[in-house]
C-alpha positions in Angstrom: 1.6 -2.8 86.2 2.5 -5.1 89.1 5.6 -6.8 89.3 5.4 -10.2 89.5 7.7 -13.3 89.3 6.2 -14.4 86.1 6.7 -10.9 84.9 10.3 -10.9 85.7 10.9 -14.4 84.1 9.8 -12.3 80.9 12.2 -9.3 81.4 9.6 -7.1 82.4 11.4 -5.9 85.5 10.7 -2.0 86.4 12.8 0.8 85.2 14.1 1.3 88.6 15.5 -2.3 89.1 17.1 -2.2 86.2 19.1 0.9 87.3 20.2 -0.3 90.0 21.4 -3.1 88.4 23.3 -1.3 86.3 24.8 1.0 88.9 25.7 -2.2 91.0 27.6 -3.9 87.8 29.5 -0.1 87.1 30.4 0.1 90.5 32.0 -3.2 90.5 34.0 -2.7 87.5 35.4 0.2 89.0 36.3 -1.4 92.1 38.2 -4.0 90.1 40.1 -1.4 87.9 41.3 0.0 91.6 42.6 -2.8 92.9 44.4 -3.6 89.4 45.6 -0.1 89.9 47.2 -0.1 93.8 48.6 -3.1 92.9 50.0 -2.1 90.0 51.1 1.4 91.4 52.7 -0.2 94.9 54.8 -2.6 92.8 56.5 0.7 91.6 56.0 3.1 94.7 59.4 2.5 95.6 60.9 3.8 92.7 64.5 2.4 93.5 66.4 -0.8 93.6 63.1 -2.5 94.5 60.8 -2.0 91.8 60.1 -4.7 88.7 63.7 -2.9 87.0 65.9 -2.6 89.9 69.3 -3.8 90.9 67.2 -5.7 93.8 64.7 -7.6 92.4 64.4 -10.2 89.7 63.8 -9.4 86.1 66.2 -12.8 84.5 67.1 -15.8 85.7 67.7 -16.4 88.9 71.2 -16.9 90.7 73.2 -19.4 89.3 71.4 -19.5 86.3 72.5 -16.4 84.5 74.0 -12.9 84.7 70.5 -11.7 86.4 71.6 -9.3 89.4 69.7 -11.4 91.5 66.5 -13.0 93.2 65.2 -10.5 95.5 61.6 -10.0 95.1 61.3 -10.5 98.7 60.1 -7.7 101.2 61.3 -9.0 104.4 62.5 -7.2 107.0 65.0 -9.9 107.7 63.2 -11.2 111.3 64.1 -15.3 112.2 66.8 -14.7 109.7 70.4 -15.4 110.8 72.1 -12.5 111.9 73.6 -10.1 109.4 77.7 -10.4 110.3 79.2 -7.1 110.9 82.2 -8.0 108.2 82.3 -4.8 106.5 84.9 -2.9 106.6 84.7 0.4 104.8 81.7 2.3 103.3 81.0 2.0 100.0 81.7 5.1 99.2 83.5 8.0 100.9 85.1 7.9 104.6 81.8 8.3 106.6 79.1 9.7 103.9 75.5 11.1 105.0 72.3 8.8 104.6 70.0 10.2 102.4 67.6 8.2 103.2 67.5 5.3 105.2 66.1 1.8 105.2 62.4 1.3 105.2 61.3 -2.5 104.9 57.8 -2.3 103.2 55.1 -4.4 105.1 54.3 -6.6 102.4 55.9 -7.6 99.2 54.7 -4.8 96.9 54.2 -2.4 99.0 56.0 1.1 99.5 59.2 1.3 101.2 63.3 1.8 101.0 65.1 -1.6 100.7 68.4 -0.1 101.2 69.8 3.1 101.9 70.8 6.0 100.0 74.1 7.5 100.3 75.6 10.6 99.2 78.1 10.7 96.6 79.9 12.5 93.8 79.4 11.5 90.3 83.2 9.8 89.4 83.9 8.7 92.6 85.0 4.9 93.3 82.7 2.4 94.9 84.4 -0.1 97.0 82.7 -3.6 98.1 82.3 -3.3 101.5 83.6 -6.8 102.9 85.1 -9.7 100.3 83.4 -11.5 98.4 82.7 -12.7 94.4 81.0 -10.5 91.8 77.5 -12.2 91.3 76.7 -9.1 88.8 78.1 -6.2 87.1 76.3 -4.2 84.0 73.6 -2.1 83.3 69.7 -3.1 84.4 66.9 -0.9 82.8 69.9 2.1 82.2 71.3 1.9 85.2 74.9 0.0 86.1 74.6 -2.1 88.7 76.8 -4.3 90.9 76.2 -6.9 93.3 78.6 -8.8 95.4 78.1 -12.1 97.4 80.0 -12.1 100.6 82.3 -14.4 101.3 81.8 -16.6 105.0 78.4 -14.7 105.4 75.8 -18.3 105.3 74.1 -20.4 102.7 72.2 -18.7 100.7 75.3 -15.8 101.3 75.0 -12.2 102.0 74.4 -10.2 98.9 75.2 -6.6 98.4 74.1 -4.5 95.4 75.3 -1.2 94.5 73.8 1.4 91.8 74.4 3.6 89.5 77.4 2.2 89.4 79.7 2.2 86.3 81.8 -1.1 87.1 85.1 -2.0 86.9 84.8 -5.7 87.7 83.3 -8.4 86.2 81.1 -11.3 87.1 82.9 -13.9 88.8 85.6 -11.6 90.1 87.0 -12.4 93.6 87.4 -8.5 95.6 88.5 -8.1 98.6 87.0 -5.7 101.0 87.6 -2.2 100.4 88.5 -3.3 96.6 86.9 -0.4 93.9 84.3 -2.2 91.5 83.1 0.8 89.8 82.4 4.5 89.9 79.3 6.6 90.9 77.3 7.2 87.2 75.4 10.4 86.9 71.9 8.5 85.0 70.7 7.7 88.1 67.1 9.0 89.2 66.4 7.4 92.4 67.8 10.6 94.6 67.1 14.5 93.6 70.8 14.3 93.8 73.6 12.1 93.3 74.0 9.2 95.4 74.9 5.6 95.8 71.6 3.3 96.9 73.3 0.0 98.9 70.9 -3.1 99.3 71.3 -6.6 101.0 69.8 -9.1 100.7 69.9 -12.9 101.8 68.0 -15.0 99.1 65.2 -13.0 98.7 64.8 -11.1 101.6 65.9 -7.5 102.0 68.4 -6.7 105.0 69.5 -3.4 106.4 72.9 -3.2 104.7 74.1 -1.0 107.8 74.0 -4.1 109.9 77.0 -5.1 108.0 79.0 -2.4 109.7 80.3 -2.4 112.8 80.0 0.2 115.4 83.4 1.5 114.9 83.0 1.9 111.3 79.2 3.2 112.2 79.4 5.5 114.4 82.9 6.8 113.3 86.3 6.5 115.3 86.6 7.2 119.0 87.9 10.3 120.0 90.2 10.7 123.1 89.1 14.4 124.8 92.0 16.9 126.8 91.9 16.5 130.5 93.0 19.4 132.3 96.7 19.7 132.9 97.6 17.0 131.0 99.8 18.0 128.2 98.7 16.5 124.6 101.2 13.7 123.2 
């Protein structure tokens, strides 16, 4: 039979267009249920601070508005933003711990990456705030204790740091000073094979590099005066 217009206004379209038609609708559904998928996956990729749960994004009520740990659904890497202020003035944890992993701003708001940094630590040991400020949070998100801290002098909308797993000591609202303990390292974290502290800024909504807040003495460790030759040693 030859295919006509007429004929096709009465369904009688040939076997082989109406395959293809059906391929072309099964392909499409497909393509829709991978996009749902990447989006869905890259929103978690990070597995850390930054996903849905985390100590660094936004799962209550904003700031000011409740005990939420915070507004950061950002993905920034922090560029035209003021400068970060060195003001920190000891480590969060330890004398000069290692980096486990460091920070890896994702390109785009969802997408994979390392909003902070990873540091090692020993479950029980104290977490100090790193420069003064007020407790904006302190309590457990999605099992996990959390702390954040906006610093004082650091801009409006301030500096915010976040530590986690954390087991605090503080309370939101309470004024530390820099170096102050708010918690201890908790052993239910997940987000390292081993234990470990993970330290976020952020400004607003926009993740920083929290080692900006350090400055190159506390970096890079103290300076170290070498022997010169026939000089005696003090």
């Amino acid at each position: 039979m030859r295919w006509t217009a007429a004929g096709a206004r009465r369904g009688l379209l040939p076997r082989w267009a109406a395959a293809v038609a059906a391929s072309l609708a099964l392909v499409a559904l497909v393509a829709s249920a991978a996009l749902l998928g990447s989006a869905t996956w890259a929103a978690w990729a990070d597995g850390g601070p930054a996903a849905p749960v985390g100590p660094d994004s936004d799962p209550g009520p904003g700031p000011g508005s409740g005990p939420g740990p915070g507004s950061g659904s950002g993905s920034g890497s922090g560029e035209g933003d003021p400068p970060v202020p060195a003001v920190g003035r000891v480590w969060p944890v330890g004398v000069r711990p290692g980096v486990l992993r460091g920070w890896d701003p994702p390109a785009t708001v969802y997408g994979p990456g390392h909003r902070g940094v990873d540091l090692g630590a020993s479950p029980g040991a104290p977490v100090r705030s790193v420069a003064a400020g007020r407790v904006f949070f302190a309590g457990p998100v999605a099992g996990r204790g959390v702390v954040s801290v906006e610093l004082t002098g650091t801009g409006d909308p301030p500096l915010r740091t976040t530590y986690e797993p954390v087991k605090a000591s503080v309370k939101q609202g309470d004024e530390v000073a820099a170096g102050e303990v708010i918690g201890t390292v908790e052993t239910t974290g997940r987000h390292c094979e081993g234990p470990c502290v993970h330290w976020g800024l952020l400004r607003g909504k926009t993740y920083l590099n929290p080692l900006l807040l350090l400055p190159p003495w506390l970096l890079n460790g103290p300076t170290r005066l070498l022997p010169v030759l026939g000089v005696p040693l003090p």
